[in-house]
N, C-alpha and C positions, 0 to 999 in steps of 0.2 A: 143248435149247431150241427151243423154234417158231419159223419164216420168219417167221411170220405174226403179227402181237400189234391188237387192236382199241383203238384210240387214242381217247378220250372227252376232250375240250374242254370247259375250266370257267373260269368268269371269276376264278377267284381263289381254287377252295378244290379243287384237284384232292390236293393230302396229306391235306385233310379226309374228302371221298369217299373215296381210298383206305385209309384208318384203316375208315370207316361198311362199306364192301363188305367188309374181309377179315375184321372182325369180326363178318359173319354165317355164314358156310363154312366149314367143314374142310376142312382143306391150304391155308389163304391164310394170305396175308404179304405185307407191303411187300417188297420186294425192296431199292429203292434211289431216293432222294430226289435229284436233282440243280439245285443253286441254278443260278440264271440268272451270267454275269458281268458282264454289261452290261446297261444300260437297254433296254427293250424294252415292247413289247403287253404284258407279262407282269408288267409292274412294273418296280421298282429292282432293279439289282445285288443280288445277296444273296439276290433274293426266289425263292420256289420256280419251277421251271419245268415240270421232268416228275417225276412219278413212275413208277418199275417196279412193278407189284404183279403178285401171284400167286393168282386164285379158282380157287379147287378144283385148280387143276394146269393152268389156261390162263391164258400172260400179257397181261397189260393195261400199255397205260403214260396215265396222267392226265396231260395238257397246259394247263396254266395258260396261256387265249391271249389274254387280254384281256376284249374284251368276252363276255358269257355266249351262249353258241348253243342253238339249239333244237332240240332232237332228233324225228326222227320217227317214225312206227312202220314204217319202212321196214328197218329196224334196230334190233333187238332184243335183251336177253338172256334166254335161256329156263333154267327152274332149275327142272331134273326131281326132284319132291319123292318120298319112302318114302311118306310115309303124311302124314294131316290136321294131324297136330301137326307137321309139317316147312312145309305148306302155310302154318298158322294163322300159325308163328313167322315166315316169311320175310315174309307178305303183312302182317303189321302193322310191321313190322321197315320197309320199304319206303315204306310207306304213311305212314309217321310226321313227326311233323316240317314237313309240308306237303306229302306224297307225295299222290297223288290216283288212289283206283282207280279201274278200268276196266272194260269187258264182258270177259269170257271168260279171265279168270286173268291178265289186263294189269293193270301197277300203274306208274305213273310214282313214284320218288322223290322226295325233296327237291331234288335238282338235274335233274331234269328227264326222267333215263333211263330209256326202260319198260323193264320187263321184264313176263315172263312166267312165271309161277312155275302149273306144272303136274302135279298128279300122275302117277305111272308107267300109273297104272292108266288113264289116258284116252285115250293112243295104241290100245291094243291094246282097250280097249269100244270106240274110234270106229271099230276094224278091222277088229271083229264080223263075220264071214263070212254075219249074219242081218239084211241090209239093214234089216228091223225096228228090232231091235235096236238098229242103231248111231245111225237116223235117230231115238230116243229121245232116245239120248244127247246129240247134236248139238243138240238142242232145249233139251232142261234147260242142257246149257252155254251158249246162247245170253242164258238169261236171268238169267243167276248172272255177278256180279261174281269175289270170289274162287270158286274152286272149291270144292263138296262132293263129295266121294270116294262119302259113304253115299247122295247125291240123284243123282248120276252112276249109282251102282249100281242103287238101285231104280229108275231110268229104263230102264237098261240090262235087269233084271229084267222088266219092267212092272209093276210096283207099284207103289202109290202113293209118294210123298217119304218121308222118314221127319220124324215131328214135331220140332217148333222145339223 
């Protein structure tokens, strides 16, 4: 088990988020649901307080603390995608609901947490040892909400986009 677990504050539906996140990733799971015993910020007795959940093999616990807080992109969660159908599925997955995308493979969800859902292949184009190159790439990302893998490439290439 991790020291370490990234704690995310929700006004009232942290079992709901953690149901919406583990059923987008392989290897996640609720872990363990713990009721409140006392009145609280959290609610009534009875009512949920933390959850333990497990994405991909890092744990999270959701804190039902009352009123809803607002997250910033000071803190993030990034979800290194295989390929475009990993990207498409996560970023509409996210987006949904009342998710709201963002520039550059940031997508806030329904409750409020961005993330960052990026393909493998954009660390190592932006890493491009052909200053050219990477300063392509950096540009096509700038102006793309979700990411394209193949407009990343022919940036990276010089070649035109490839058609809509």
């Amino acid at each position: 088990m991790s020291k370490i677990a990234p704690c995310l504050w929700f006004g009232g539906e942290a079992e709901e988020a953690a149901g919406f996140y583990v059923s987008l990733l392989p290897g996640s799971r609720v872990e363990r649901v713990q009721e409140s015993h006392a009145d609280g910020p959290a609610g009534k007795a009875g009512a949920v307080l933390v959850v333990e959940f497990t994405l991909a093999g890092q744990r999270f616990l959701a804190l039902n603390g009352g009123a809803r807080a607002d997250y910033g992109h000071a803190v993030s969660f990034q979800v290194d995608c295989a390929d475009q159908a990993e990207v498409d599925r996560l970023w509409d997955a996210l987006s949904a609901g009342g998710g709201a995308p963002e520039r550059c493979g940031w997508v806030r969800d329904r409750y409020g947490v961005p993330w960052q859902i990026v393909p493998t292949a954009l660390p190592r184009m932006l890493a491009d040892p052909d200053p050219a190159k990477a300063r392509r790439v950096m540009q096509a990302m700038l102006g793309m909400a979700k990411l394209d893998i193949a407009a990343l490439q022919a940036a990276h290439d010089g070649g035109p986009p490839p058609s809509a």
